[in-house]
C-alpha positions in Angstrom: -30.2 -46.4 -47.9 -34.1 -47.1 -47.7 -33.2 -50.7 -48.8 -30.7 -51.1 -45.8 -33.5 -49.7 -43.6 -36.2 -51.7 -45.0 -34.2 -55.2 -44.6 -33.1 -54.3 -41.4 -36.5 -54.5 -40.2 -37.4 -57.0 -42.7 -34.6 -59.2 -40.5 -34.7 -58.1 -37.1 -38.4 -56.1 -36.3 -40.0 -59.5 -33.9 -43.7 -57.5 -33.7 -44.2 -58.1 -37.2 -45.7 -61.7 -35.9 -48.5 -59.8 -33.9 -48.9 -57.0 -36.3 -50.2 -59.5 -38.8 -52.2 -56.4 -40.5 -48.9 -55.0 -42.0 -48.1 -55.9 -45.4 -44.3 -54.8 -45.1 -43.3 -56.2 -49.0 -46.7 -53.8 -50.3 -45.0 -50.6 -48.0 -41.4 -51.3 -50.0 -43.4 -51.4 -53.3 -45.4 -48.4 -52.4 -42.3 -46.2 -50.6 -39.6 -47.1 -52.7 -40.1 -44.9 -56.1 -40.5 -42.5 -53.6 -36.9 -42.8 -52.3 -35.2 -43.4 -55.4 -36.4 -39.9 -56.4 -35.2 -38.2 -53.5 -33.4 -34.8 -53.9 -32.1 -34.3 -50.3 -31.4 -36.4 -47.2 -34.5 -34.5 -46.0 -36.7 -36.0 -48.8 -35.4 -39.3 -48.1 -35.1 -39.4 -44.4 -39.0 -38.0 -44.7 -40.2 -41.0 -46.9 -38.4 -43.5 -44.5 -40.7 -42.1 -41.8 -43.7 -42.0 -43.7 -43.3 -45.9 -44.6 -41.6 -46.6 -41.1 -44.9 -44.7 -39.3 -47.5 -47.2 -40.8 -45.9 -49.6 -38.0 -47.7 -47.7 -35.3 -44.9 -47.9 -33.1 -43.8 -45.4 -30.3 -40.4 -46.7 -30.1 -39.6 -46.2 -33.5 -38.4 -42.6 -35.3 -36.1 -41.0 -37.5 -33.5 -38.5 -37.0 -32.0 -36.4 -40.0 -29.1 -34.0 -39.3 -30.0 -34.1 -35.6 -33.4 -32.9 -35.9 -36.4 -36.0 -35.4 -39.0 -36.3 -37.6 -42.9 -36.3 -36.7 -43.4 -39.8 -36.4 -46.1 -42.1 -35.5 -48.0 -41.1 -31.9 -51.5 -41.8 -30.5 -53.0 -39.7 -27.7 -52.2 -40.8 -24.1 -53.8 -39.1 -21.3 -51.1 -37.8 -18.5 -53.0 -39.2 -15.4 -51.2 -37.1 -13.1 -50.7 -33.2 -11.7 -47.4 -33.0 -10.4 -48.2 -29.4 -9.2 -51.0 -31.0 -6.9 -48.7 -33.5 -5.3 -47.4 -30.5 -3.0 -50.9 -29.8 -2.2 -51.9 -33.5 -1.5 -48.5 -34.6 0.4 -46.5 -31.1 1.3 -43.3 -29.6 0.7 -41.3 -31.9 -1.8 -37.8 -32.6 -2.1 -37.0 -32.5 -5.9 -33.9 -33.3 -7.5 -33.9 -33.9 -11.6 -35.9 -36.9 -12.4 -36.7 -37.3 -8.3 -39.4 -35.9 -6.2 -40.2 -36.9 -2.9 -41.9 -35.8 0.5 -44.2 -37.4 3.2 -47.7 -36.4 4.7 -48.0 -35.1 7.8 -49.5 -38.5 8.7 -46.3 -40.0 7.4 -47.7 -41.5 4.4 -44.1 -41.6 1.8 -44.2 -40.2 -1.3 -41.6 -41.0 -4.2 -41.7 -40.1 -7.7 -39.7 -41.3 -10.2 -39.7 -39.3 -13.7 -36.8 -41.0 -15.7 -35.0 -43.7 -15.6 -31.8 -41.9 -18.2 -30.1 -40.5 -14.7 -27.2 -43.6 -13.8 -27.2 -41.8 -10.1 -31.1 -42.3 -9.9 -30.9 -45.2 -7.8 -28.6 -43.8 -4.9 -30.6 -41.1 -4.5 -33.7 -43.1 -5.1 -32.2 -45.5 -1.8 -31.5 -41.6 0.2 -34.9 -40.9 -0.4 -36.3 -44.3 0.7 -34.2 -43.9 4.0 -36.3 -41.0 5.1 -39.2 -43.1 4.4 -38.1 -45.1 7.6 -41.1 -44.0 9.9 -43.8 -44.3 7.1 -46.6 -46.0 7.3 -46.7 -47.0 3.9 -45.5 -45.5 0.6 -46.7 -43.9 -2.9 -44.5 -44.6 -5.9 -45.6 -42.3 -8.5 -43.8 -43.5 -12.8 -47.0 -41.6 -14.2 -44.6 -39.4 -15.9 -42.0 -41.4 -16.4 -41.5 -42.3 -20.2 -38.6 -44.8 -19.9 -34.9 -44.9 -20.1 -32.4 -47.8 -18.8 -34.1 -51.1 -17.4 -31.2 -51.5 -14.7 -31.6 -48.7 -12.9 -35.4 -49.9 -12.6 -34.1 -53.4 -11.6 -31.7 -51.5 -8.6 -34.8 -49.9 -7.3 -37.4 -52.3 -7.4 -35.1 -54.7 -5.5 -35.7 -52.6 -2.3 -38.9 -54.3 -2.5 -38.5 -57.7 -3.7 -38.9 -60.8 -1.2 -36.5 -62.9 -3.5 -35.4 -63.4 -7.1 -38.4 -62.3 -9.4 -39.8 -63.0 -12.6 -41.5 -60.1 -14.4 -41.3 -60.1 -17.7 -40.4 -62.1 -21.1 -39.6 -61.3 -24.4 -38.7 -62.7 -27.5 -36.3 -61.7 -30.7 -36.3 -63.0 -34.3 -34.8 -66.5 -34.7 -35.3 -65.9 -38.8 -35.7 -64.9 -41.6 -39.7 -65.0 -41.8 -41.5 -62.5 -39.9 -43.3 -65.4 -37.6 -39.6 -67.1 -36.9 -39.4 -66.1 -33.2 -36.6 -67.5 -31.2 -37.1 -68.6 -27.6 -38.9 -66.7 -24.6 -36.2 -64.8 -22.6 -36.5 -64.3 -19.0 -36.5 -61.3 -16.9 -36.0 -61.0 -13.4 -34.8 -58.8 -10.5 -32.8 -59.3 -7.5 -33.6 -58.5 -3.5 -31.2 -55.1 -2.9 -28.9 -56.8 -1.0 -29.1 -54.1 2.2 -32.6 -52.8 2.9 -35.9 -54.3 2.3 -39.0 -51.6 2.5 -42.0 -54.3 4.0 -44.8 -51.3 4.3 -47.5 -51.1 2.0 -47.0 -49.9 -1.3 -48.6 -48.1 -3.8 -47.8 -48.0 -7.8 -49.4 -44.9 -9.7 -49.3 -45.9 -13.4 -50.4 -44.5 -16.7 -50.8 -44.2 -20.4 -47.3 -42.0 -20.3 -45.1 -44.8 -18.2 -43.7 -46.5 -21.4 -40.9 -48.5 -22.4 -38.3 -49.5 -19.0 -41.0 -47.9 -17.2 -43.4 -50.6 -18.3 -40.9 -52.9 -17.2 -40.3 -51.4 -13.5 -44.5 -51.7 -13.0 -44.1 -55.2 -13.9 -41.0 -55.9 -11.2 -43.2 -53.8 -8.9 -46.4 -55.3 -9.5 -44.6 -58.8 -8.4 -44.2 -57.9 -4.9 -46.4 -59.2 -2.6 -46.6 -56.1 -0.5 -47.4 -53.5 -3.3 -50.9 -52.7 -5.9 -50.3 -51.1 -8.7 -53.6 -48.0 -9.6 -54.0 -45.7 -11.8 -54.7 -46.5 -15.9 -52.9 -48.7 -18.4 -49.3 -48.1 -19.6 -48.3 -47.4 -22.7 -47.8 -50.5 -24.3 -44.7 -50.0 -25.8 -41.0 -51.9 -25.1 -38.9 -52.4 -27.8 -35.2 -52.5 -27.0 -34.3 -50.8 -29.8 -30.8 -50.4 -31.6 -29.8 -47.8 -33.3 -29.1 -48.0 -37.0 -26.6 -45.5 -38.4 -28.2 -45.5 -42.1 -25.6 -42.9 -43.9 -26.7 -39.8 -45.0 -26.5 -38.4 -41.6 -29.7 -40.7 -41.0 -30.3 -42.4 -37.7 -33.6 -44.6 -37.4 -34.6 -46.5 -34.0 -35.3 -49.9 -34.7 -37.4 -51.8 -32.1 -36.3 -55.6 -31.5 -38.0 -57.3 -29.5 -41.6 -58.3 -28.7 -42.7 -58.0 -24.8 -44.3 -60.5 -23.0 -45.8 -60.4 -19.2 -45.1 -63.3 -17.3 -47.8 -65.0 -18.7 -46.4 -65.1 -22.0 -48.9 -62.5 -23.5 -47.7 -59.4 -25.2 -48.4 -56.0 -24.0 -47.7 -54.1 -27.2 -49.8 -51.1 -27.7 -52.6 -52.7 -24.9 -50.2 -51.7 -21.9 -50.2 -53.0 -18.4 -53.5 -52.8 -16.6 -53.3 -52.0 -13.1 -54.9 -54.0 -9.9 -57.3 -51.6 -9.3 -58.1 -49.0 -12.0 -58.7 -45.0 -11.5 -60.6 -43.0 -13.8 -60.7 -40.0 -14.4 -61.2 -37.2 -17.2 -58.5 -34.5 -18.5 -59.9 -31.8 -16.8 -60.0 -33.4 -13.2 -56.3 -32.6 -13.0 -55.2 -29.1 -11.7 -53.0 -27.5 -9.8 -54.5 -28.7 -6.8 -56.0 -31.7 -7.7 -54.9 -35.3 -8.6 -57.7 -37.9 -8.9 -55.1 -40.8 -8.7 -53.2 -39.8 -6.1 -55.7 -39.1 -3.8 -57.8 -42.0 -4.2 -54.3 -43.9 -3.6 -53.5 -41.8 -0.3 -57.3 -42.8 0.7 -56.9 -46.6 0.0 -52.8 -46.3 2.2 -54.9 -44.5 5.3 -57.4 -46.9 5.3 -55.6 -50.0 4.9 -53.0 -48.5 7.8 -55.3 -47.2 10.1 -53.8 -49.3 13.0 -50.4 -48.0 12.2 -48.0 -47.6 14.8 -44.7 -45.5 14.6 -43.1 -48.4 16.3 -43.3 -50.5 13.1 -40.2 -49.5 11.1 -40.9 -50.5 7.2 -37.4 -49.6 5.9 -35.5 -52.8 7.5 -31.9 -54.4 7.1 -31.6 -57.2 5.2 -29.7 -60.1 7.0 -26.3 -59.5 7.4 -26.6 -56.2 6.3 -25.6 -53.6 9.9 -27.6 -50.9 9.0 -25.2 -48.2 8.0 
């Protein structure tokens, strides 16, 4: 079993070739007495993470019996209050994964937690439609740690021009840890019925990891949005699933992200346009550094709004209903 897990890495783990500081052939020396005198599934499962944790990867853990193990994690500040967001915008609508609401000066507010939920984006579209007389919008992913990258794709197209590239990424081609195969390209779609053309603004943090990464990136390439807050996590790994016997399941990370530039963003995250700092204790209850500095930058920037504008338009050939 830890030979099977260790080659399967070996094989398929692409972020070997910018983790050049891993020595993966010393970790098999060094972890495998360990798992040949296992007693248990427990011991062994255990020694897999211990060897598996010296990646420093989020997207990677072990699961014995059901039950995760401890694995590797580095401190992320949660950027964000969602307690104050009632205070700074008003009554919210909240459904799981959803909250949403707008300021009495009818500045929109959307939040998206998750993206597991497959029904996220047609409630995520309801929402938007009472966004209609805004004069501009907040999307909040601080809290949102990842999930499925299409449902990210369906709701970043209500705010796509056209056909977007946003990210790249790359898979082993071989069997050295630097054979990488070609760049893959990402890109999202225009929603084929409505097209929201106010000002937006991204709230992004250390805790938006993994698809949620990916939806700042799709956001981030429309013209009409900015992205604040701090960096993401700097994790994305599609990851499979390897069923190792023993009733041990380990999450093996594939691939190695790339933003459209071709750089990686493992473990440096996404930096936003315009950054917002901010210590731990400057979020309470009623108080969110982030999301006020981003409802101050929206009233400023529509201060000539008028509630003639609509923002929330049909695409062509699309009759509105």
């Amino acid at each position: 079993i830890f030979d099977q897990v260790w080659n399967a890495f070996d094989r398929e783990y692409a972020l070997f070739a910018v983790k050049e500081q891993i020595d993966w052939q010393q970790l098999k020396q060094e972890y495998r007495p360990r798992a040949a005198n296992a007693k248990t599934n427990q011991d062994l499962a255990e020694t897999l993470n211990a060897m598996l944790t010296e990646l420093k990867d989020l997207h990677v853990y072990v699961r014995v019996s059901g039950s995760f193990l401890n694995g590797y994690q580095r401190k992320r500040l949660f950027n964000a209050s969602p307690a104050a967001a009632v205070n700074l915008i008003g009554p919210l609508n909240q459904i799981k994964g959803l909250r949403w609401g707008k300021t009495q000066d009818q500045i929109g507010y959307i939040a998206v937690d998750t993206l597991s939920i497959t029904s996220l984006p047609d409630r995520f579209e309801a929402a938007l439609k009472q966004m209609q007389e805004t004069r501009g919008l907040v999307l909040d992913l601080r809290a949102n740690g990842g999930g499925a990258e299409p449902l990210a794709r369906k709701m970043a197209g209500y705010f796509a021009e056209e056909s977007t590239l946003y990210a790249l990424h790359q898979y082993r081609s071989g069997p050295r840890h630097t054979d990488l195969g070609t760049l893959q390209k990402r890109i999202f779609a225009p929603d084929q019925n409505w097209y929201y053309r106010g000002l937006v603004i991204v709230l992004q943090g250390e805790r938006t990891m993994s698809s949620a990464e990916a939806f700042v990136l799709m956001l981030a390439a429309c013209p009409h949005v900015t992205t604040m807050g701090d960096r993401t996590a700097g994790s994305s790994g599609n990851p499979r699933q390897l069923d190792a016997g023993a009733e041990i399941i380990v999450n093996l990370p594939r691939w190695i992200p790339r933003d459209v530039s071709g750089k990686s963003f493992d473990t440096v995250g996404i930096q936003p346009d315009v950054p917002v700092k901010a210590a731990p204790e400057e979020f309470t209850r009623t108080a969110d550094p982030v999301l006020t500095a981003a409802l101050k930058r929206l009233r400023k920037q529509t201060s000539d709004f008028e509630t003639t504008d609509a923002v929330l338009v049909p695409r062509s050939g699309n009759n509105g209903q």
